[in-house]
C-alpha positions as CSV (number, residue, x, y, z in Angstrom):
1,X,12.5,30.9,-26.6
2,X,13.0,32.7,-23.1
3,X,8.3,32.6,-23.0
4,X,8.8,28.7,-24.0
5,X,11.3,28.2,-21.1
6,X,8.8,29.5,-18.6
7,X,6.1,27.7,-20.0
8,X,8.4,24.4,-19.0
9,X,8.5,25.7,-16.0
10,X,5.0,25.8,-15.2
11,X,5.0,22.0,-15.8
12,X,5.8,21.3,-12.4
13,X,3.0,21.8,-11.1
14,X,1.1,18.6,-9.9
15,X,-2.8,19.6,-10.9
16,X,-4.2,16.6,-12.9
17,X,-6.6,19.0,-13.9
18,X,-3.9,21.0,-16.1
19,X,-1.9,17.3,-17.1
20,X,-3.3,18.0,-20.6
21,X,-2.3,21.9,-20.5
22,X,1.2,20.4,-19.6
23,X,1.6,18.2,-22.0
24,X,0.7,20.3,-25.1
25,X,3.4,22.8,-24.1
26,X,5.6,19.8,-23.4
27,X,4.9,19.2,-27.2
28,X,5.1,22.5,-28.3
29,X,8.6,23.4,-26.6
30,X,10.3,19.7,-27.9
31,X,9.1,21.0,-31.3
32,X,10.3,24.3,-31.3
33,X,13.7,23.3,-30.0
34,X,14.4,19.9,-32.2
35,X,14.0,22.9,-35.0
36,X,17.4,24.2,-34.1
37,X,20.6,22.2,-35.2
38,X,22.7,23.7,-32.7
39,X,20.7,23.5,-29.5
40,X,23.1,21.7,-26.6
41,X,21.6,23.5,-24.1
42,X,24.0,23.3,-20.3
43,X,21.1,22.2,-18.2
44,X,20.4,18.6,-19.3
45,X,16.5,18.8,-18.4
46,X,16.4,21.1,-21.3
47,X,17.9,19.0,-23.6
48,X,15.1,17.6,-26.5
49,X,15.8,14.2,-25.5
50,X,14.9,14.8,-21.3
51,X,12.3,16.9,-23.1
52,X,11.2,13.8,-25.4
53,X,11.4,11.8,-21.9
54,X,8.7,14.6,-20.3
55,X,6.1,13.9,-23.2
56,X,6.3,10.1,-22.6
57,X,6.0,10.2,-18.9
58,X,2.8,12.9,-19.2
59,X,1.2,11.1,-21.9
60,X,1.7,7.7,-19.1
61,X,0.1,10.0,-16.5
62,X,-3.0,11.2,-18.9
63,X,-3.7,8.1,-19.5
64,X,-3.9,6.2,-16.1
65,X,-5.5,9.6,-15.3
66,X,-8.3,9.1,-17.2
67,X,-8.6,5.3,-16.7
68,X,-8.9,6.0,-12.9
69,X,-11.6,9.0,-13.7
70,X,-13.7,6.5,-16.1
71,X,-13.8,3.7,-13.7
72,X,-14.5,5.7,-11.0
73,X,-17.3,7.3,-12.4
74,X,-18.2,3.4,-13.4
75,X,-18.6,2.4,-10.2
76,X,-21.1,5.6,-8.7
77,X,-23.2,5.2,-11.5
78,X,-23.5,1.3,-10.7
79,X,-23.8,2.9,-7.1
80,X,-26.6,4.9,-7.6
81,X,-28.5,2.3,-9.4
82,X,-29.0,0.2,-6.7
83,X,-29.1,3.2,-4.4
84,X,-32.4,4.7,-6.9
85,X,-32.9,3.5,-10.1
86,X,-33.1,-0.8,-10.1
87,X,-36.7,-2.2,-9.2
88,X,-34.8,-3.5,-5.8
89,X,-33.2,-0.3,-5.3
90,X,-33.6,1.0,-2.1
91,X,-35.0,4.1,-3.2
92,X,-37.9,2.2,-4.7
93,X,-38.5,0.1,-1.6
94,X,-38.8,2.8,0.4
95,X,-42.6,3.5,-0.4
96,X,-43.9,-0.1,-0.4
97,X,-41.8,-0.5,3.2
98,X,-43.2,2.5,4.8
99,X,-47.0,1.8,3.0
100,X,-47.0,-1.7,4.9
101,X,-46.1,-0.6,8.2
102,X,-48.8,2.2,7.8
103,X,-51.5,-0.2,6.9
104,X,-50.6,-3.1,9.8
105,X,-49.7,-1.2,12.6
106,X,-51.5,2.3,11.9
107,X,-50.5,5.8,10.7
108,X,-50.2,6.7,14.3
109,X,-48.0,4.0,16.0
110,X,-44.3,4.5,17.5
111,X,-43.4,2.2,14.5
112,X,-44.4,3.4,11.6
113,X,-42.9,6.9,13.2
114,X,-39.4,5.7,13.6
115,X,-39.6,3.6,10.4
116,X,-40.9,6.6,8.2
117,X,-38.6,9.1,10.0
118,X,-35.3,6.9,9.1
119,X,-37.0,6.9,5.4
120,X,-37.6,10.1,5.2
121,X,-33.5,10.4,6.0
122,X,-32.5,8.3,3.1
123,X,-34.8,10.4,1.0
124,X,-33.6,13.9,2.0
125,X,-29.8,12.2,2.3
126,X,-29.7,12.3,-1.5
127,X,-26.3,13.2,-3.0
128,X,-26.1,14.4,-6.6
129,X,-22.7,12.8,-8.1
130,X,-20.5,15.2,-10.1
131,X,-20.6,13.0,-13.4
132,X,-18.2,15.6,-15.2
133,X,-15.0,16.6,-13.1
134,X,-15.3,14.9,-9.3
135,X,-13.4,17.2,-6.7
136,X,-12.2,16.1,-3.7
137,X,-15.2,17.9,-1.6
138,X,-18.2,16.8,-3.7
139,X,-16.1,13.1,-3.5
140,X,-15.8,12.8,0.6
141,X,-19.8,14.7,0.6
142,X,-20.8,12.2,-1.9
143,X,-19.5,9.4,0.1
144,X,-20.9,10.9,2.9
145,X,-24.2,11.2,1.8
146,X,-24.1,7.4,0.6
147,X,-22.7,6.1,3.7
148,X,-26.0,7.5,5.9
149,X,-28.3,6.6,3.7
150,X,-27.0,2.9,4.2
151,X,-26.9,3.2,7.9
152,X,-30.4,4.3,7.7
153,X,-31.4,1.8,5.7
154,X,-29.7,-1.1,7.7
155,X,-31.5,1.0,10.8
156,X,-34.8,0.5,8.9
157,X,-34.1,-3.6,8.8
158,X,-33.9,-3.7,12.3
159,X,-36.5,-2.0,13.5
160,X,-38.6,-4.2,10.9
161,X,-37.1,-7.5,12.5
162,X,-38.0,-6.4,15.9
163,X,-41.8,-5.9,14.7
164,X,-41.5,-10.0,14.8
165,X,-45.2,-11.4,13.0
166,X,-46.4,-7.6,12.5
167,X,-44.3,-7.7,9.5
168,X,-45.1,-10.2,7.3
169,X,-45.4,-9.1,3.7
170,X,-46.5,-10.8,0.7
171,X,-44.2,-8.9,-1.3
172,X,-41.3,-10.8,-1.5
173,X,-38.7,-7.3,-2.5
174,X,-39.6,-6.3,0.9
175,X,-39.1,-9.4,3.0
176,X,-36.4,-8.7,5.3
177,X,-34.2,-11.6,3.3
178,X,-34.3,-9.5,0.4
179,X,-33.9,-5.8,2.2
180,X,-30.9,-7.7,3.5
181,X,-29.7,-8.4,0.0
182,X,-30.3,-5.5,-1.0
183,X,-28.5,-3.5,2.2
184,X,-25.4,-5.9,1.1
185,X,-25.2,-5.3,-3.2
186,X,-25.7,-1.5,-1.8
187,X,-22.6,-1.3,0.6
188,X,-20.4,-3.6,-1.7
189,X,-21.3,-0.8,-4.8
190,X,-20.3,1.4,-2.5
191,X,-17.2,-0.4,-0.9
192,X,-16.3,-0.6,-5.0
193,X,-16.5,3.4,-5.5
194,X,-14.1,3.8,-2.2
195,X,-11.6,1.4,-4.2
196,X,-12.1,3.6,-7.0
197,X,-10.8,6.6,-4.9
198,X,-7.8,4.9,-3.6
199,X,-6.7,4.1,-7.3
């Protein structure tokens, strides 16, 4: 009984990670002392009903635990579809954007420079999302990474607006209308993940 005790004890800890740990030896200690008839013990946490009371309130916090995990990993893998993986993604614009500045203003030119050097950014910027167990560093370099590759992105519309008639393409997914969509379904994806975080 006295190894049970400590393993109550150890229930105070505040780890998510070990909520599950917890509550199996929550479990284990309410069973093993509902099987006496003549346990009153003096300290009234101990008692199987406060112990009964524990289980409840652990299996409330696994739950809204793993609620807040799933829809947070929801929301980066809607993320990272429109970051990479859509047709419209920005990812995939990248190439045409770049091949089109190359072809009207030259391989050599200031612009396609500064517009392939911001691309090459959002391509080397790249954050792989833990899809398993998110910690609180891989979550603030995650959102990191995300949050430059946008800025490099929006950097990338600018530069194309200031080109004026040299930019003109036929392709309509890399019209500056639709890089602007684009730049906006991106940062409200990842405006969604932040929520996530908070919840």
């Amino acid at each position: 009984f006295i190894i049970n005790l400590k393993l109550f004890k150890t229930m105070k800890s505040t780890s998510q990670a070990s909520c599950v740990a917890r509550l199996a030896r929550a479990e284990q200690l309410h069973q093993f002392v509902t099987s006496f008839t003549n346990y009153e013990p003096s300290d009234e946490t101990l008692t199987a009903q406060a112990l009964a009371n524990l289980i409840s309130q652990l299996h409330t916090v696994q739950t809204e635990h793993t609620n807040a995990k799933h829809n947070y990993l929801l929301a980066t893998f809607e993320r990272r579809k429109m970051f990479e993986k859509e047709p419209n993604s920005i990812g995939k614009l990248l190439s045409p954007v770049t091949s089109y500045v190359r072809a009207k203003m030259k391989k050599t030119s200031q612009q396609y420079h500064d517009v392939n050097n911001l691309a090459l950014k959002i391509r080397g910027g790249k954050s792989k999302s833990n899809t398993t167990n998110p910690t609180e560093n891989s979550i603030s370099n995650s959102e990191k990474s995300f949050g430059s590759q946008l800025q490099n992105f929006q950097d990338i519309i600018t530069l194309l607006q200031s080109f004026g008639t040299n930019y003109q393409p036929t392709n309509n997914l890399i019209q500056i209308p639709q890089l602007q969509t684009t730049h906006q379904e991106a940062l409200l994806r990842t405006n969604t993940v932040t929520q996530r975080i908070s919840e």
